[in-house]
C-alpha positions as CSV (number, residue, x, y, z in Angstrom):
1,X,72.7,113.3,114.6
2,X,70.3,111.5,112.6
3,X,72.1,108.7,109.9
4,X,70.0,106.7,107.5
5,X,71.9,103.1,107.4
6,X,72.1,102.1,103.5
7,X,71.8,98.2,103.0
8,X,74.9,97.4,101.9
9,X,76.0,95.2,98.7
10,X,75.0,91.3,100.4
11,X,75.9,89.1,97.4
12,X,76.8,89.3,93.8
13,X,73.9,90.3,91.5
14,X,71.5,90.5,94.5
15,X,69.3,93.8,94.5
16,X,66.7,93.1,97.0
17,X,65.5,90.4,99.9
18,X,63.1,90.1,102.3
19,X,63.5,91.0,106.2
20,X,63.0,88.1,107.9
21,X,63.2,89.2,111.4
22,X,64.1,92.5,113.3
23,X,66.6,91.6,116.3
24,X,66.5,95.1,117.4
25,X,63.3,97.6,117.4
26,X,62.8,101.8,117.2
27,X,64.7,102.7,120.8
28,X,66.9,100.2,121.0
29,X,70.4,101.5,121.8
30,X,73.1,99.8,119.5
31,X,76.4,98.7,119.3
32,X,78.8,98.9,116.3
33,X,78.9,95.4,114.6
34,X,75.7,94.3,116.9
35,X,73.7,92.7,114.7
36,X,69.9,94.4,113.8
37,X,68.2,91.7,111.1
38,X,67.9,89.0,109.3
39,X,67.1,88.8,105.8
40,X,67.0,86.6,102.9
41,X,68.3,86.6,99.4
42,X,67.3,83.9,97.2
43,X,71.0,82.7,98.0
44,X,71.2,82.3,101.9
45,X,70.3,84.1,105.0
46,X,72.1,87.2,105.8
47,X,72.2,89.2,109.3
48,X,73.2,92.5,108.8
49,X,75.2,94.2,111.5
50,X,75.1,97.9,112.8
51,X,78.2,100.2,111.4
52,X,77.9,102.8,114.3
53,X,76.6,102.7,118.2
54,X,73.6,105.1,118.8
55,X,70.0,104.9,119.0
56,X,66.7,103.2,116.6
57,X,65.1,105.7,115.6
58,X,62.6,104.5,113.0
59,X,62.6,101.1,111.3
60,X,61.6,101.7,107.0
61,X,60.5,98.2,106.5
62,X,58.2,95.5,108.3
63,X,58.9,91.9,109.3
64,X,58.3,90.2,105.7
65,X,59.0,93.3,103.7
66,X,61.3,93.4,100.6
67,X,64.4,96.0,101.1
68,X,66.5,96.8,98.4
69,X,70.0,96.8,98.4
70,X,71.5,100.3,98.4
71,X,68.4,101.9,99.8
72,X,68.1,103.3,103.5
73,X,67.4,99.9,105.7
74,X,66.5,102.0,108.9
75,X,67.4,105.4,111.0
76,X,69.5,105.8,113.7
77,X,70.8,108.9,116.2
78,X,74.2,108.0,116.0
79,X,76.4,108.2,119.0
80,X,77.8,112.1,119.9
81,X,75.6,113.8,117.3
82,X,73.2,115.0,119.8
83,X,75.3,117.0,121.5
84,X,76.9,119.0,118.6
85,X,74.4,122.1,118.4
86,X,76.8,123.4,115.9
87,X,76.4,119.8,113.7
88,X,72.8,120.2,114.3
89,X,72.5,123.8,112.9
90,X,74.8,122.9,109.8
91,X,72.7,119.6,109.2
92,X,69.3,121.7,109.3
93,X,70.9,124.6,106.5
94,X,71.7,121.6,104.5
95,X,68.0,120.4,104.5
96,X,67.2,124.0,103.5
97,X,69.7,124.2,100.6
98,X,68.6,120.9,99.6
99,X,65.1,121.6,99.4
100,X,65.5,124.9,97.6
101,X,68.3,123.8,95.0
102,X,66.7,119.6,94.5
103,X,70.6,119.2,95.0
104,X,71.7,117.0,97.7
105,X,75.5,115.9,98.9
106,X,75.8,112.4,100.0
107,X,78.4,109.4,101.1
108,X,78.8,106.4,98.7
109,X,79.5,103.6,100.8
110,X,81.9,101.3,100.1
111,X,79.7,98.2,99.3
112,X,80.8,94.3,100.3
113,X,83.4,93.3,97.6
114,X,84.3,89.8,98.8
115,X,83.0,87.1,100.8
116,X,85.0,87.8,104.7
117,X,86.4,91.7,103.3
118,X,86.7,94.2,105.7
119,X,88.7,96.5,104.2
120,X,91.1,97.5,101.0
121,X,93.7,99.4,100.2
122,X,92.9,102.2,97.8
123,X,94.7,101.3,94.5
124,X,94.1,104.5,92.3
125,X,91.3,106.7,92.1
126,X,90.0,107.3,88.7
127,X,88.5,110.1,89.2
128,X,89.2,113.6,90.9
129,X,87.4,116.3,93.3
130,X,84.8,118.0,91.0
131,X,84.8,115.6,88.4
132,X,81.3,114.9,86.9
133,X,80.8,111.2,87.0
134,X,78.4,109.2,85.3
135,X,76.3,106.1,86.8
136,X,78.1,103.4,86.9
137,X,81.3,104.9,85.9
138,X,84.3,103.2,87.5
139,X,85.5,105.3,90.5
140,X,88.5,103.9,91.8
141,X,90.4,100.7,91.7
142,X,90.9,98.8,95.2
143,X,93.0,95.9,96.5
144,X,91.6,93.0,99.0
145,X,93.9,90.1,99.5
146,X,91.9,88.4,97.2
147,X,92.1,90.4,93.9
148,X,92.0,94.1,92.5
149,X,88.4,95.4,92.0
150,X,86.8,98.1,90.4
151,X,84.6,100.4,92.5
152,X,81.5,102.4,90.0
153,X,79.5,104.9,90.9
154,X,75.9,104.3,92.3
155,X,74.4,108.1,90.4
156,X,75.5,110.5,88.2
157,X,77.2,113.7,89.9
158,X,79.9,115.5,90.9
159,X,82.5,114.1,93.0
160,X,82.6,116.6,96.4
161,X,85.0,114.6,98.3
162,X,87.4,111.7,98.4
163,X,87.8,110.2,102.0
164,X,90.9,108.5,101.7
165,X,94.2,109.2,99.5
166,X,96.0,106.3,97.3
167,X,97.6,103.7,99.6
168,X,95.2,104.2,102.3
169,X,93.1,101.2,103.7
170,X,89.6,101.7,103.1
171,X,86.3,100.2,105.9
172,X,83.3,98.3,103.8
173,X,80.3,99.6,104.6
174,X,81.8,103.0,105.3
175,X,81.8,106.3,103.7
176,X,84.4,106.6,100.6
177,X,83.5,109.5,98.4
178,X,80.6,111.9,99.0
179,X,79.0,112.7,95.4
180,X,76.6,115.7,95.0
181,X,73.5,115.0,92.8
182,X,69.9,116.2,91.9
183,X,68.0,115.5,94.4
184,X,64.9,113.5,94.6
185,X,61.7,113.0,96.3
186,X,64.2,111.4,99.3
187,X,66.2,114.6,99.3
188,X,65.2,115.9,103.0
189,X,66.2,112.4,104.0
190,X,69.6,111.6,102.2
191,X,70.2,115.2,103.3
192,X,70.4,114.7,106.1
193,X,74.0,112.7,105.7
194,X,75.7,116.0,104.7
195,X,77.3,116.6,107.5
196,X,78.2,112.8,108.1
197,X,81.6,112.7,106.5
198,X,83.2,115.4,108.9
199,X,81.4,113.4,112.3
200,X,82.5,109.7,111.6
201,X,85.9,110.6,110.6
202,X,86.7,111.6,114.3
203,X,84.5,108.7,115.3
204,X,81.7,111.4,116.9
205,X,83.5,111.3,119.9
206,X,85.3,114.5,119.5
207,X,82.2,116.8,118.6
208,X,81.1,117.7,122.5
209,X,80.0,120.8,124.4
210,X,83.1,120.3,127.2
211,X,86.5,121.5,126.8
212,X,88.7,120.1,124.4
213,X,91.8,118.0,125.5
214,X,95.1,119.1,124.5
215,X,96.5,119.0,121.4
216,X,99.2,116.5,122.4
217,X,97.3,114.3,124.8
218,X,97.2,111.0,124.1
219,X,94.2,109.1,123.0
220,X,94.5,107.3,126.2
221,X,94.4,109.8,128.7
222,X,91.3,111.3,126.9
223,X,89.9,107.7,127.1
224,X,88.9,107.8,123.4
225,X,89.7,106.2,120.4
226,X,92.4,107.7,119.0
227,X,92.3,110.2,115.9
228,X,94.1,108.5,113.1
229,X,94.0,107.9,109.0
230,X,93.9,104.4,107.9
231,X,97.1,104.6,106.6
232,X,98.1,105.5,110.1
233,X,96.2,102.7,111.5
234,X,97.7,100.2,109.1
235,X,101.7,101.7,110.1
236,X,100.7,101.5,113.6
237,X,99.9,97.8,113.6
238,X,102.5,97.1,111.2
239,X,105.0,98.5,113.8
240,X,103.0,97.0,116.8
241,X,102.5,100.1,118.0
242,X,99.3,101.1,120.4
243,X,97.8,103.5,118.7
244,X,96.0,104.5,122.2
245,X,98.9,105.7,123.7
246,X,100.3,107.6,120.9
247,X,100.3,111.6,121.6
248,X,99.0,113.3,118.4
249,X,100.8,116.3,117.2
250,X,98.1,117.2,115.0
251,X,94.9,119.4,115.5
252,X,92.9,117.9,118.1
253,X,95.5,114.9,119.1
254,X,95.7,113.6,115.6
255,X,98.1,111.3,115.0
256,X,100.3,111.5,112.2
257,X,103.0,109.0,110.8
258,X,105.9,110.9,112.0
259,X,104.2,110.4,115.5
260,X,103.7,107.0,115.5
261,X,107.4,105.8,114.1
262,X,108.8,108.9,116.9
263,X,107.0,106.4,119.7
264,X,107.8,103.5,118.4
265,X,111.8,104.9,118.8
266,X,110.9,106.4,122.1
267,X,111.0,110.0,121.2
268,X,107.4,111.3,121.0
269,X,106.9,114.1,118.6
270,X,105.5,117.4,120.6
271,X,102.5,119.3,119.7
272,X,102.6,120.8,116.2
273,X,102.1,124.3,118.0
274,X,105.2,123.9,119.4
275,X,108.9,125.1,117.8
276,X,110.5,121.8,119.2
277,X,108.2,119.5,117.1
278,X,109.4,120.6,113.7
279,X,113.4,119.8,114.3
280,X,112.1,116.3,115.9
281,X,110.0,115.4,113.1
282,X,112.9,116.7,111.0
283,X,115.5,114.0,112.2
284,X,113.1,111.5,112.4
285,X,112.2,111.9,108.5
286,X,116.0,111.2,108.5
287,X,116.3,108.1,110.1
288,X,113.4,106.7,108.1
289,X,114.3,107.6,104.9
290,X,117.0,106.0,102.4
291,X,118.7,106.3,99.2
292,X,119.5,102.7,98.7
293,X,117.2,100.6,100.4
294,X,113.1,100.8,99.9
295,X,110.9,98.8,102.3
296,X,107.1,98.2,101.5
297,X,104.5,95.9,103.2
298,X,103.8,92.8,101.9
299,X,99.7,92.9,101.2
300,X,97.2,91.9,99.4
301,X,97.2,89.1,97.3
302,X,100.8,88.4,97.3
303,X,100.0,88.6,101.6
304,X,98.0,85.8,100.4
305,X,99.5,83.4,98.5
306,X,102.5,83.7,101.0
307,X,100.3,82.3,103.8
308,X,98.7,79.7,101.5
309,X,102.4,78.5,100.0
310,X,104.0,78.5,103.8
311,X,101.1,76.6,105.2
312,X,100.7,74.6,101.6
313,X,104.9,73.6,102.7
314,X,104.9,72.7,106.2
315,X,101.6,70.8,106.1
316,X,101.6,68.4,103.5
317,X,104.7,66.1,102.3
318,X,105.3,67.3,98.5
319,X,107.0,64.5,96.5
320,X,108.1,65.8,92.8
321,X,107.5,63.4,89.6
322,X,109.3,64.8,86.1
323,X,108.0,63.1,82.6
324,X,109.0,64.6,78.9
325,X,106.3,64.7,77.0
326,X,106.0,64.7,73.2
327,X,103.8,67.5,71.5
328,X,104.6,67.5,67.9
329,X,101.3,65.9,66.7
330,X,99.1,67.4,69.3
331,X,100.9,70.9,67.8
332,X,100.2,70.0,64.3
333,X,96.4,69.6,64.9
334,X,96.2,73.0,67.2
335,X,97.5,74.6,64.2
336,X,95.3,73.1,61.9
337,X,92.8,73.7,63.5
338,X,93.5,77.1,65.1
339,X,92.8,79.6,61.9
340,X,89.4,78.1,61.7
341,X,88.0,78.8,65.0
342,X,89.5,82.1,65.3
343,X,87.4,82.8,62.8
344,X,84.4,82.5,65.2
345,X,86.0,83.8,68.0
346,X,87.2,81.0,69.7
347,X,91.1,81.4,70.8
348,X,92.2,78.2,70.8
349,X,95.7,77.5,72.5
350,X,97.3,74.5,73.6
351,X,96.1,74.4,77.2
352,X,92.4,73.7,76.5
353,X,93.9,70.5,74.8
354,X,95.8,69.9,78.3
355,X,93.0,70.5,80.6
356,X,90.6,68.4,78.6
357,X,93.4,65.4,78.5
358,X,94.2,65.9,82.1
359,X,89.7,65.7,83.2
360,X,90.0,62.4,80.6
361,X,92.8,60.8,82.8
362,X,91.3,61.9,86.1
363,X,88.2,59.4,85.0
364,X,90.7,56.8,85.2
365,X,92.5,58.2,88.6
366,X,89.9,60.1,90.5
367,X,92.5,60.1,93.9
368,X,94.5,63.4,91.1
369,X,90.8,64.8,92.1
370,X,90.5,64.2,95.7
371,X,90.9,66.7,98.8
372,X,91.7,65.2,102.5
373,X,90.2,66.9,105.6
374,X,91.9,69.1,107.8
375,X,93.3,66.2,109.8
376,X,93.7,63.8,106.5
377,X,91.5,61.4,108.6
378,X,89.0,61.5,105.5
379,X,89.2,61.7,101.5
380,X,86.2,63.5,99.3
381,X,86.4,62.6,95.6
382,X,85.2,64.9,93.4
383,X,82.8,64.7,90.7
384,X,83.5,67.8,89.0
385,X,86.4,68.2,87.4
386,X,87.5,71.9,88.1
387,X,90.8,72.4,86.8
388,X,92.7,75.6,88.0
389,X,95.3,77.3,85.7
390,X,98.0,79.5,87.5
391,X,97.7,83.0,86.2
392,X,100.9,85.9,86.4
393,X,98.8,89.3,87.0
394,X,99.7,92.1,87.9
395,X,98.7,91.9,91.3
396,X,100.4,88.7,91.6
397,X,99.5,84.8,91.3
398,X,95.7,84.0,90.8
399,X,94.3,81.1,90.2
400,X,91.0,80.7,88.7
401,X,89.3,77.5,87.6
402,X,87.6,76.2,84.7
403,X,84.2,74.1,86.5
404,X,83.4,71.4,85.4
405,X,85.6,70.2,82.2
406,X,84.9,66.6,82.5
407,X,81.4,67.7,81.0
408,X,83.2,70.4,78.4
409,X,84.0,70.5,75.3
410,X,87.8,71.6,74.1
411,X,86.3,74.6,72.8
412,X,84.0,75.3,75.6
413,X,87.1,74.8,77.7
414,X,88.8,77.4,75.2
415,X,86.1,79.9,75.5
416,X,86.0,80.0,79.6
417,X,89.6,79.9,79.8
418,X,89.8,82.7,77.8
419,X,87.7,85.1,79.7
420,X,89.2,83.6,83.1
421,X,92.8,84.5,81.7
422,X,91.8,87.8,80.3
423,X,90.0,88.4,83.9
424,X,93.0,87.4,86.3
425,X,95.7,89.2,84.2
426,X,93.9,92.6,85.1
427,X,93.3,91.3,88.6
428,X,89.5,91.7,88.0
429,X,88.5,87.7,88.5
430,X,85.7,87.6,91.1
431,X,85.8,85.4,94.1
432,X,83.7,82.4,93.0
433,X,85.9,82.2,89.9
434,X,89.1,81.4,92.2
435,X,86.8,79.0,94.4
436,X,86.2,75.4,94.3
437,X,89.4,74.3,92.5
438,X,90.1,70.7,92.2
439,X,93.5,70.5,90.8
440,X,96.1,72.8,89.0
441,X,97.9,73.8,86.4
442,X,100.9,76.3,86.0
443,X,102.1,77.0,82.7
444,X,105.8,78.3,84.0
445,X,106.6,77.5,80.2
446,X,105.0,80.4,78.9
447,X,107.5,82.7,80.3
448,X,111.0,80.2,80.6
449,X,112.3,77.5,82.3
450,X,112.1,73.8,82.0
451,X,111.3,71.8,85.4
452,X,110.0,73.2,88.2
453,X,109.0,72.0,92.1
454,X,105.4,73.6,92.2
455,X,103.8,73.8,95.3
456,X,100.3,72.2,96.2
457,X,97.5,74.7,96.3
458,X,96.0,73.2,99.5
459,X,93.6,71.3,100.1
460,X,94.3,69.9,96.6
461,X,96.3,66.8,96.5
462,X,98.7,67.5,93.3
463,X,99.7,70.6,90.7
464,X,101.4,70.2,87.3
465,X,104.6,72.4,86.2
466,X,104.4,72.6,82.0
467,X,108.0,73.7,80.8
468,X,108.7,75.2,77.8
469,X,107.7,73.8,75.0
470,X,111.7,73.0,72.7
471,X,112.3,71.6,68.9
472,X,115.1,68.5,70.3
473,X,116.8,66.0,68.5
474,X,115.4,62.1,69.1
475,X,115.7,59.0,67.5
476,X,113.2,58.0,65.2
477,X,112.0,54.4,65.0
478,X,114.0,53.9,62.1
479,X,117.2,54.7,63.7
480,X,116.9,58.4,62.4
481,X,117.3,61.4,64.1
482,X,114.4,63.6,64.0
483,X,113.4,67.0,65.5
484,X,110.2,66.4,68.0
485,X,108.2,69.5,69.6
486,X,109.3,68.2,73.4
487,X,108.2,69.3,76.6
488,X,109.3,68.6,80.5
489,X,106.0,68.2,83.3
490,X,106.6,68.7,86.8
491,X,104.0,67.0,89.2
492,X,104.2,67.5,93.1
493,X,102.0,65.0,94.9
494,X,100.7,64.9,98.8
495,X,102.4,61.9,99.6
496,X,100.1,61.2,102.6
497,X,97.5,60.6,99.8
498,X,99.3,59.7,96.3
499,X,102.2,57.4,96.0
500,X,104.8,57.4,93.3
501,X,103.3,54.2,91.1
502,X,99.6,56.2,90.7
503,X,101.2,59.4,89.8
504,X,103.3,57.7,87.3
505,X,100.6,55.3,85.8
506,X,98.3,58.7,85.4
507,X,101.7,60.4,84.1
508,X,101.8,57.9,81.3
509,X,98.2,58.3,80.6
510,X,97.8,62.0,80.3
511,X,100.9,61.7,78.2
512,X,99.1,59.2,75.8
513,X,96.4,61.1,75.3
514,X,98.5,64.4,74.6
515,X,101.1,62.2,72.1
516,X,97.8,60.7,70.5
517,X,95.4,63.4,70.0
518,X,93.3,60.8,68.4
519,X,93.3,58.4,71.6
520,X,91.6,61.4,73.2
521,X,89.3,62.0,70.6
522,X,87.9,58.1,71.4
523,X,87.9,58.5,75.1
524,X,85.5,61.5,74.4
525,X,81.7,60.8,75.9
């Protein structure tokens, strides 16, 4: 069967680049994942690799041509159309209906959505089976381990079919709704992807002319990959299980859920045509389920921050510093201050004032801004100050940055720390946002609590714990006792870089410039 291949999403706001060299040509037989150009964005160079084996059939663009992103890149015969008379006869009726009706029924493919992204886990869809959608109009929400994204629509239509249900893992660059639209002076050619959904989700291989295997014969013995959802998929390595030598109880050796837990116990489920596979299936529903006790896997981005906290732990020494800090002045002049610039939009809370005191006292200490090499055998100091706040969203801990504060303004700071917060609450920051951070913040404060033990968000050398901000009882310098707006910091330090007598001295003047809003002010440049 002939498949256009749509050049997939190769960087954020890029819409077009320039092939730079074919490494395949029209007749080449190809490999899934073998990679067929090179091309250029204004960004970098980008080799694009194939998403199915089969056969170059024609090539759209020239060496030094500009393809656009979205469009069809080349043609292919993908592997085990051309022997599926009855695919063949449905694809050509399509073509017809097509050409009579300008209507065509075609895949969106799930675009890149992250730099090293694979695949996601379907969040929610946002939209239903024969719903009209508009272009652009937010389809679905996904979930990388990175953050939750919003998937929009590429043209206006009406959704034919969704490919996966909610929870299941989802392939980039692979089919994840079809949409039927008008057609187009392309419609013979986008056509002619009709029929593509129902091939590649058995992989082509099970559309033949010979006999088909047994409904309970295993993937194995039929020396195939095996006919499974994602969410199978994602069970099956979850419980370690080889998916090959599963037997399928399903319609054509599919394999189900119920199958793959029944082998990984030892008991295969029969064939669903049998009478014996219902009671099996039956028992095993049983065994899995459980009024008390709910399991789920851990994925995504809390997936991540566990592997960046354990390996955070057991490869750098953390040392903890605690320092009180008074805030009463520093409060006084946010509220001053505060009514005014809401007035022009500007949302101006305390931590703006923080960050901009902390890229002040980083001038002074620029080891708080340093990162060591993978075998601390070498230290990089960095110029730009990008300070990373710790944000609670609901798809767990995120931590964007602010870039470059030592060369910001407290409003400017206020501004960009706005939209970043606003952004990682919904779990909508995008990547480079949550890149390139120097040193952190967490504001544990906001919700309770007092000291902390924060751990380092590696490769960074030290993160800051702010406690909750509490009216105390102090002695004034006439002997009085006063109420001061008091706060508790919590630093951890790499010890292998930062000793307790530099995290103190910077301590002390961070502090200063927080207790003395005007030092700050004359340590501005």
């Amino acid at each position: 069967m002939k498949q256009d291949f749509i050049l997939p999403d190769i960087g954020e706001g890029i819409v077009e680049c320039e092939i730079v060299e074919w490494l395949v040509k029209e007749g080449d037989v190809i490999k899934e994942d073998q990679p067929v150009c090179d091309v250029m964005t204004d960004k970098a160079l980008v080799q694009i690799p194939a998403v199915y084996d089969g056969v170059v059939s024609k090539l759209y663009y020239a060496k030094g041509d500009i393809a656009k992103v979205h469009a069809p890149l080349f043609e292919m015969e993908v592997a085990g159309g051309a022997a599926a008379p009855q695919a063949t006869t449905s694809n050509t009726t399509a073509v017809a209906a097509v050409s009579a009706n300008s209507e065509i029924t075609e895949d969106f493919i799930l675009p890149d959505i992250g730099e090293g992204i694979v695949e996601c886990e379907i969040v929610d869809w946002l939209v239903a089976e024969g719903d009209t959608i508009a272009e652009d109009q937010p389809v679905c929400d996904v979930m990388t381990d990175k953050a939750l994204v919003q998937i929009p629509a590429k043209y206006a239509g009406v959704v034919s079919k969704l490919y996966y249900a909610k929870g299941d893992i989802a392939k980039v660059h692979a089919p994840l709704f079809a949409i039927r639209r008008q057609g187009d002076v392309t419609a013979t050619v986008a056509a002619a992807q009709v029929a593509a959904p129902a091939v590649s989700s058995v992989n082509s291989a099970t559309v033949t002319t010979a006999a088909r295997p047994a409904a309970g014969d295993s993937a194995a013995a039929k020396g195939s990959k095996a006919l499974a959802s994602p969410a199978v998929r994602r069970l099956a390595r979850e419980l370690g299980v080889d998916l090959q030598r599963v037997p399928g109880s399903g319609d054509k050796g599919r394999v189900y859920k119920e199958d793959v837990r029944a082998f990984a116990q030892g008991t295969p489920v029969a064939a669903v045509s049998t009478p014996a596979a219902k009671p099996v299936a039956a028992a095993n529903t049983a065994v899995v389920s459980s009024a008390e006790n709910r399991v789920e896997p851990i994925r995504g981005i809390k997936a991540a921050m566990a592997r960046q906290m354990a390996e955070s732990v057991s490869t750098i020494p953390h040392f903890t510093y605690c320092e009180e800090i008074d805030l009463t002045d520093l409060i006084a002049l946010r509220l001053q201050l505060k009514d005014q610039y809401a007035k022009q939009g500007v949302k101006l809370t305390m931590m703006p004032f923080f960050m901009k005191a902390l890229s002040l006292a980083i001038n002074e200490f620029p080891v708080m801004n340093s990162q060591p090499n993978a075998d601390c055998t070498e230290l990089t100091y960095f110029s730009a100050h990008n300070i990373g706040v710790a944000v609670d969203s609901k798809i767990g801990l995120l931590v964007p940055n602010v870039k470059g504060c030592e060369l910001k303004s407290i409003l400017e700071i206020a501004a960009e720390l706005t939209r970043l917060t606003d952004a990682a609450r919904e779990g909508r920051v995008s990547p480079a946002d949550l890149k390139g951070g120097t040193i952190t913040i967490s504001n544990i404060g906001a919700i309770g609590g007092t000291v902390a033990t924060p751990i380092i968000n590696k490769p960074e050398v030290a993160i800051v714990a702010l406690g909750k901000v509490q009216a105390l009882p102090r002695f004034a310098a006439n002997g009085q006792v006063v109420a001061r707006q008091l706060m508790q910091v919590s630093w951890s330090g790499d010890h292998r870089i930062i000793d307790g007598g530099t995290i103190a001295r910077f301590t002390n003047l961070w502090k200063q410039y927080l207790e003395q809003p005007s030092s700050m002010l004359l340590s501005l440049r």
